[in-house]
C-alpha positions in Angstrom: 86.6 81.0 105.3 83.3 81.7 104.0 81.5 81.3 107.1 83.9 83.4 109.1 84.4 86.2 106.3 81.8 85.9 103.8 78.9 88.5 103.1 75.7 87.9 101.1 75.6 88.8 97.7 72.1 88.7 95.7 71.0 88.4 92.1 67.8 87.1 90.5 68.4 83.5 90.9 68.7 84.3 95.2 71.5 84.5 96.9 75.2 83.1 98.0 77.8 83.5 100.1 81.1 84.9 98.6 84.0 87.0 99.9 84.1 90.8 99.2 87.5 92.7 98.6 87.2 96.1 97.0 91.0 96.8 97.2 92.6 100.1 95.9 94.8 99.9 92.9 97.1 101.9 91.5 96.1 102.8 87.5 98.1 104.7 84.6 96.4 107.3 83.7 98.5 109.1 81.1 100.7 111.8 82.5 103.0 109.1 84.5 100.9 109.8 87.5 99.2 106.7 88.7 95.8 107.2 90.1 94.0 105.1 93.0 91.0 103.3 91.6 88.7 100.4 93.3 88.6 96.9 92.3 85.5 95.1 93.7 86.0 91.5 93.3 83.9 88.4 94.6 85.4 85.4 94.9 83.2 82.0 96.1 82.3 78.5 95.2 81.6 77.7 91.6 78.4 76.0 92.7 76.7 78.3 94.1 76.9 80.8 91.0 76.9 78.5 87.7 74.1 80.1 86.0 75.9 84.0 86.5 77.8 85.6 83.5 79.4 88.2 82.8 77.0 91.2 82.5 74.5 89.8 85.4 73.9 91.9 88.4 74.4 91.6 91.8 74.0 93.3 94.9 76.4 93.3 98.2 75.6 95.3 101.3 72.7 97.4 100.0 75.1 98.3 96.7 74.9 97.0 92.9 77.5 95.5 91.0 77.7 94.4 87.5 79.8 91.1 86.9 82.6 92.4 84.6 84.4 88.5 84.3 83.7 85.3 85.5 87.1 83.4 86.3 86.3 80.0 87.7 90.2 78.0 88.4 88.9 74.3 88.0 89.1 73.8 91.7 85.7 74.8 92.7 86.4 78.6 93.2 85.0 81.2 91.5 86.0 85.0 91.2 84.5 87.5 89.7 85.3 91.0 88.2 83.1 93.8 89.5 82.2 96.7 88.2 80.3 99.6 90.6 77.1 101.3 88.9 
């Protein structure tokens, strides 16, 4: 899956191979009016990005992300919370 769908993503350490989705979701706002907002989120293999936290940049297709959560599952997959700056 990552060779077919994955783009590069780059940090300080260098880079890896990961799968993009920056999905719209719907978000409560107040007002009972839900409002469309982004969710970038990474997902790839937990050995390629041991030494990223939450806080570290990134940068995918010319665009920079800081990691808001690290969620590896125990299987080998990591995914990761981003937030836009």
């Amino acid at each position: 899956m990552l060779a077919d769908f994955g783009v590069t993503a780059t940090y300080s350490g260098g880079t890896f191979t990961a799968i993009f989705d920056n999905d719209y979701e719907a978000v409560e706002a107040g007002g009972g009016v839900p409002v469309a907002a982004l969710n970038p989120r990474i997902t790839c293999r937990t050995a390629d990005v041991s030494t990223l936290s939450d806080g570290d940049s990134l940068t995918i297709d010319s665009a920079l992300y800081v990691i808001a959560y690290v969620m590896p599952d125990g299987t080998g997959v990591t995914a990761m919370i981003l937030e836009a700056q």
